[in-house]
N, C-alpha and C positions, 0 to 999 in steps of 0.2 A: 733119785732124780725126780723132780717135777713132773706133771703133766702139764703144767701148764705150756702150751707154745709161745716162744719168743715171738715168734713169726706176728701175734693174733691184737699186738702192739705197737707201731711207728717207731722206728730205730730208735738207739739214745745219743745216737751223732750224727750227723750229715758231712753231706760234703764239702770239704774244705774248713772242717773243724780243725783249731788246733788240738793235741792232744799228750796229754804225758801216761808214757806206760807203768802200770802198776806192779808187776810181777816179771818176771823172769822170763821171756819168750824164745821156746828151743823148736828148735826142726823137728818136726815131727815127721819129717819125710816128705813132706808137701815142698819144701823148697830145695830145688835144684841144685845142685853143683854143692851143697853142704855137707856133710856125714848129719846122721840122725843124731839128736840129742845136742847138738851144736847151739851154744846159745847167739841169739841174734837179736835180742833185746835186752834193755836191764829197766829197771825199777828207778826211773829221772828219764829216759828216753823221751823226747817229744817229736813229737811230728805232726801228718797233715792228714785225714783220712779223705783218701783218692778215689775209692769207691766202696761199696757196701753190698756184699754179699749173702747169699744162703748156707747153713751145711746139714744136711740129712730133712730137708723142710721142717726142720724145726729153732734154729738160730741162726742170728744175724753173724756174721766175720766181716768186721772193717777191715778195709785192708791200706796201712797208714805208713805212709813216707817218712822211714828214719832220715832225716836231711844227715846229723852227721857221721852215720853211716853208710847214707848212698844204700838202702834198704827198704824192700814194700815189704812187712810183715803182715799175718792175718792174727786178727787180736779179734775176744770176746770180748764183748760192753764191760765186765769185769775185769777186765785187764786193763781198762783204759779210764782216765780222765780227764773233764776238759779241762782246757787250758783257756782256749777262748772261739766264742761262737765264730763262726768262717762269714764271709761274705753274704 
């Protein structure tokens, strides 16, 4: 793992980017009412990133509006690309 901190750079999305998922995204336990390991994203997923969070102060998790799943997921910058800048 790096030292470098994510944190120590302005996100690489904002808000109301659109965005297409890169990778596989599963429950890691952070989401509700799913069993662990449940996938909730795939790889063509797009959506909206709704806001932009921290995790351990050292990375950004967007957290991006599957529209056709009716899903907020938390995605690393790595997981994600744009699609097109937001408003």
């Amino acid at each position: 793992m790096s030292d470098e901190l994510e944190l120590d750079r302005p996100p690489e999305f904002e808000l109301g980017d659109k965005v297409r998922i890169r990778k596989v995204i599963r429950n890691d336990g952070t989401f509700f009412g799913q069993p662990v390991g449940k996938i909730l994203a795939v790889p063509g997923d797009e959506g909206y990133v709704i806001s932009i969070g921290t995790f351990l102060q050292r990375f950004y998790v967007y957290a991006v509006h599957c529209l056709a799943k009716g899903l907020v997921v938390g995605c690393r910058a790595q997981e994600l690309e744009l699609v097109e800048k937001g408003l």
